[in-house]
Phi, psi and omega in degrees: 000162194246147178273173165311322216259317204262008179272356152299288153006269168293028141273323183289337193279285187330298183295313181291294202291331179298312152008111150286328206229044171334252213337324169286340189253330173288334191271314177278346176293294144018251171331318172295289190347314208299313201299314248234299183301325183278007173252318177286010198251008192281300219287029213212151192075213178242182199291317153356280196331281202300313176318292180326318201266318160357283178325296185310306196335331174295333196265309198302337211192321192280305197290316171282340164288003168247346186289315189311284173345338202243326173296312161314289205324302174311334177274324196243327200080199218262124185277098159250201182322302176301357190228008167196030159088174174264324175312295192331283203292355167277337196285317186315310171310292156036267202291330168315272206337336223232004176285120164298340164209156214262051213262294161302348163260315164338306202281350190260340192295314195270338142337306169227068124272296176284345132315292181315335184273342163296339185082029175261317200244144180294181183258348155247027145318297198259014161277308185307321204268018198231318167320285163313298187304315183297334182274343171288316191265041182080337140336163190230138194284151199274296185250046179069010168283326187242133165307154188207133120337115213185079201050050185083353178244155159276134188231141196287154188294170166313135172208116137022094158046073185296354199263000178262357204297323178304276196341289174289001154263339190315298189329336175239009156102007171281166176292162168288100193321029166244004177271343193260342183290308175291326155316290173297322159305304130028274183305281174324330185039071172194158168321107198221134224253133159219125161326141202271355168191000000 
C-alpha cells in the first residue's frame, strides 16, 4: 500500500498499470520519436530548404505511419487514455497530424471530440486536428493553427472569421495567437505572417 512519501510514485505504477495496450502505447511512442526527429533535423533554414527536406518525410515515415495508425484503430478503435495512455494518444494525434489522408481522421473526429470534451486531449491538439481536417476539405480553419510555407515566410492557412478568432480560441481553452505566432517563429526560424481579415 502506498504512505504519504511514496504517493506520487504510486499513483505513476497505478496509471502504467491501468494502460490496457502498453505495447501499443510504447510502439506510437516509438513512432512519434521516428516523426518528431526527422521533422526537427527540418526545422532550419530558409522555407526552399525546409519544404525540400519535408518533402521525402512523406513516402519515408507519414505513409507507413498511418498505414499502422489505421491498423490500430481497427484492432482497439480510436486509442485514448484508457487504453494507451496519455502520452499514446498524443503520439497518435502526431502521427494523425502528418497522415497524407483525411481518411482516418473522419473516422477519428467524434472519438476526439469526445476526448477533448473529456478533458484527455489539450486544446491545442484538437485545434490542430480540427483545423487540418477543415482545410483538407476545403474549408477554412476555425483557430488559426495551421500555416503553409509562403514566399519564404510561414503564413497563416484561410481562417473562419479573423475578427472573432481570439474569441473562438480563448473559448476552448487555447493561448492567445500572438503566443503560437511567436512559438513558430521560434520553431521555424522564418518570418510569420497572419492576415489583418
Amino acid at each position: 500500500m502506498c504512505i504519504s512519501i511514496g504517493f506520487l510514485f504510486c499513483v505513476v505504477l497505478v496509471s502504467i498499470a491501468q494502460v490496457r495496450y502498453p505495447v501499443l502505447r510504447d510502439e506510437l511512442l516509438l513512432m512519434e520519436k521516428v516523426d518528431q526527429d526527422a521533422r526537427m533535423k527540418c526545422a532550419n533554414g530558409s522555407a526552399d530548404e525546409q519544404v525540400k527536406c519535408f518533402a521525402p518525410l512523406l513516402k519515408a515515415i507519414d505513409e507507413p505511419h498511418t498505414k499502422r495508425l489505421e491498423e490500430i484503430f481497427d484492432q482497439i478503435g480510436f486509442p485514448n487514455t484508457v487504453k494507451v495512455g496519455r502520452e499514446g494518444m498524443q503520439a497518435f494525434m502526431i502521427l494523425l497530424q502528418h497522415s497524407p489522408t483525411d481518411t482516418l481522421r473522419v473516422r477519428s473526429l467524434k472519438p476526439i471530440t469526445a476526448a477533448f470534451k473529456n478533458k484527455e486531449l489539450p486544446p491545442m491538439d484538437y485545434a490542430n486536428f480540427v483545423d487540418r481536417l477543415r482545410l483538407h476539405q476545403g474549408k477554412k480553419q476555425l483557430y488559426g493553427s495551421g500555416f503553409d510555407f509562403k514566399d519564404g515566410k510561414m503564413v497563416m492557412s484561410p481562417t473562419e472569421d479573423m475578427k472573432n478568432l481570439e474569441k473562438r480560441r480563448k473559448s476552448i481553452g487555447l493561448p492567445p495567437l500572438a503566443e503560437l505566432v511567436k512559438m513558430m517563429k521560434e520553431m521555424y526560424k522564418l518570418e510569420v505572417v497572419v492576415p489583418s481579415n
